[in-house]
C-alpha positions, 0 to 999 in steps of 0.5 A: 122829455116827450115830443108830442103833437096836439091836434085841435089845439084851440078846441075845448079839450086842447084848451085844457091840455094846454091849462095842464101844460100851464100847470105842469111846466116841462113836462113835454114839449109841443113839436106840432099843433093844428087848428081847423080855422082859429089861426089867431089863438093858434099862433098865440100858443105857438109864440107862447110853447115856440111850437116849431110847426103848426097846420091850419086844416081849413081851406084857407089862403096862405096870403090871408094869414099874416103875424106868424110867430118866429120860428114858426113855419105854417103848413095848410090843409090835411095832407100836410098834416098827414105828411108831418105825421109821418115825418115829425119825431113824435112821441106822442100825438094827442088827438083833440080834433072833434068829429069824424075828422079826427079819424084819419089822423089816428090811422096816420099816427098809428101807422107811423108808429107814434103813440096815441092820446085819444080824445076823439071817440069816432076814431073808434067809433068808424074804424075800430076794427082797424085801429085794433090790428094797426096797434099790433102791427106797430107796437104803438098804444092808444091811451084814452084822454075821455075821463070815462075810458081813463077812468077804466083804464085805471080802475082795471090796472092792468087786470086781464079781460077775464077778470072783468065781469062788467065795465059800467060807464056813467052817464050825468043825463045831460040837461033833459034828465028831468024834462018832462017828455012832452016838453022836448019838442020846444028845446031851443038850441041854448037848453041843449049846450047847458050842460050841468058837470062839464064845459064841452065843444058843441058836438060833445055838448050836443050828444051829451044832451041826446045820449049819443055819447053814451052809446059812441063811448060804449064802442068806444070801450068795446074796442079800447078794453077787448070787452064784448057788448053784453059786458059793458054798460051804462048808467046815469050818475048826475053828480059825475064824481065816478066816471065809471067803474069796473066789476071784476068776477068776484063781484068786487067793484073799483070805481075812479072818482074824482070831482069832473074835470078834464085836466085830470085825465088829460093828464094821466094821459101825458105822463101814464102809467105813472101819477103825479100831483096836480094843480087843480082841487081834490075831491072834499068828500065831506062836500058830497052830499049823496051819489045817485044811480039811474037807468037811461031810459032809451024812451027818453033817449032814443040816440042810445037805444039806437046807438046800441043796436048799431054797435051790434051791427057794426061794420059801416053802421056806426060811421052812417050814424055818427055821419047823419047825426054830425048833420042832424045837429048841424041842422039843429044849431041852424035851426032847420030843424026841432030837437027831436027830429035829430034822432028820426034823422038819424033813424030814418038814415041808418034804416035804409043804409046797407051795411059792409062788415069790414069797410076799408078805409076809403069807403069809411072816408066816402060814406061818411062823407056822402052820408052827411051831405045826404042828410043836410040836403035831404032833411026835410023828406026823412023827418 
């Protein structure tokens, strides 16, 4: 049985895990869990799974935290984490942490030789160029969780990058695919977390309803797949049935599909490369009354427009703008600003950035850092 470690336990995509978990009784044993600050529900799951250790990244006094389970030791704060990481006998650490949070604990997983389940894309996103020689050197894999890239992994089985023509990435188009244009300046918060296929945490939300996800899962798959910009792209397919599909040389296309939900990525992820049967409905394709394909206007979607002119930068771009755009939707969820002056936020930001083409990852942590607190306290002059 697998030894994992679930990083983001009580978040939306850890929440899921866990119902996989549920479901699928023995199928791995959790030794390490985290919560940023939902000390609550992760001592539930903890007394429930006997999750010998579990770290509350928050900065939060221990004297605050009271009902620990049995057998259960607390750890406070990132370094802690970073130190059980390095130390745990972990198979597996499946890194649900939302944000560019999440970075450094792939970096650490990694180089500890502890194989990977990523659900957090700005791992990718910030650092992919140093993701990619780390899983060389360690002989560790990075196994996709985001149904997109599982969906790619699968439909490629194994085939090499030079039988691929083109990977296409889906797209729903959020809750604004039919909005007129002249509408967005009065999205509210609450139209933007209506999101019409999936049930997210409120950054994902929030970059599903501009498009940004898109363009992070672009990178993503950049650097998940060896497979250059020019051969990877993405359309809007509202039902979400196929979460994308790979064109091979010949023309020929294999598509994944499957009704949108997490828990099935979630857990090929847990027992790759093998399927097992799981516990929520199959697909009834006699209940598909049609498939339908569109282009992503950038008109309407600024965010990705932008994210793909950062993807070919590369270098510190995409940490700048995955870094301005987690402050641009903070400001939002605050209501310090409207819906659209998260993309002139986020435009404004990456325009007067200097770009580094191979940042280590100190400046990686530093920028990210200095670029969001420059955006939240400098908002009203870039918009």
């Amino acid at each position: 049985m697998k030894s994992i470690g679930i990083l983001g336990i009580t978040g939306s995509i850890g929440t899921s895990t866990i119902q996989v978990m549920r479901s699928h009784p023995g199928l791995v044993r959790i030794e390490l869990a985290t919560s940023h600050n939902n000390s609550k529900k992760l001592f539930r799951l903890a007394e429930e799974f006997s999750i010998p250790h579990v770290v509350l990244t928050n900065q939060i006094s221990p004297d605050s935290i009271t009902d620990i389970p049995r057998g259960c030791t607390v750890h406070y704060g990132t370094d802690a984490l970073d130190s059980l990481l390095k130390t745990l006998p972990l198979d597996v650490v499946f890194n649900a942490i939302s944000g560019s949070a999440g970075m450094q604990s792939t970096l650490t997983s990694l180089e500890a030789g502890i194989d990977v389940a990523l659900a957090n894309k700005e791992s990718l996103v910030m650092a992919g160029h140093l993701v990619k020689p780390l899983l060389a050197k360690t002989h560790t894999t990075l196994l996709p969780v985001d149904s997109e890239h599982s969906a790619i992994l699968q439909a490629m089985s194994g085939r090499p990058v030079e039988e691929v023509h083109k990977l296409i990435i889906t797209a729903s188009g959020g809750p604004f695919r039919q909005l007129p244009l002249e509408d967005f300046s009065h999205i509210d918060l609450a139209q933007s977390l209506k999101h019409p296929t999936w049930d997210m945490g409120f950054k994902v939300t929030m970059d599903s309803a501009t498009m940004l996800n898109k363009g992070l899962e672009i990178i993503e798959a950049h650097w998940l797949f060896d497979m250059p910009y020019s051969r990877i792209e993405a359309i809007i397919h509202p039902q979400s049935i196929i979460h994308s599909m790979v064109q091979f040389i010949d023309g020929s296309i294999l598509a994944q599909m499957s009704k949108p939900t997490m828990q099935l990525p979630i857990l090929y992820a847990l027992t790759h490369p093998k399927h097992v049967a799981p516990q929520v409905t199959h697909t009834d394709f006699l209940a598909i009354k049609t498939l339908q394909f569109e282009a992503i206007s950038t008109q309407r979607y600024p965010l990705f427009g932008l994210a793909l002119q950062v993807a070919a930068a590369g270098g510190l771009l995409p940490t700048i703008m995955n870094a301005a755009n987690e402050a641009a939707i903070e400001l939002f969820r605050t209501r310090r600003i409207r819906f659209n002056d998260i993309f002139t936020l986020v435009a404004a930001t990456v325009e007067q950035a200097a770009n580094i083409s191979h940042p280590d990852v100190e400046t990686i942590l530093t920028t990210n850092h200095d670029t969001r607190n420059f955006v939240l306290k400098n908002f009203q002059t870039l918009i």
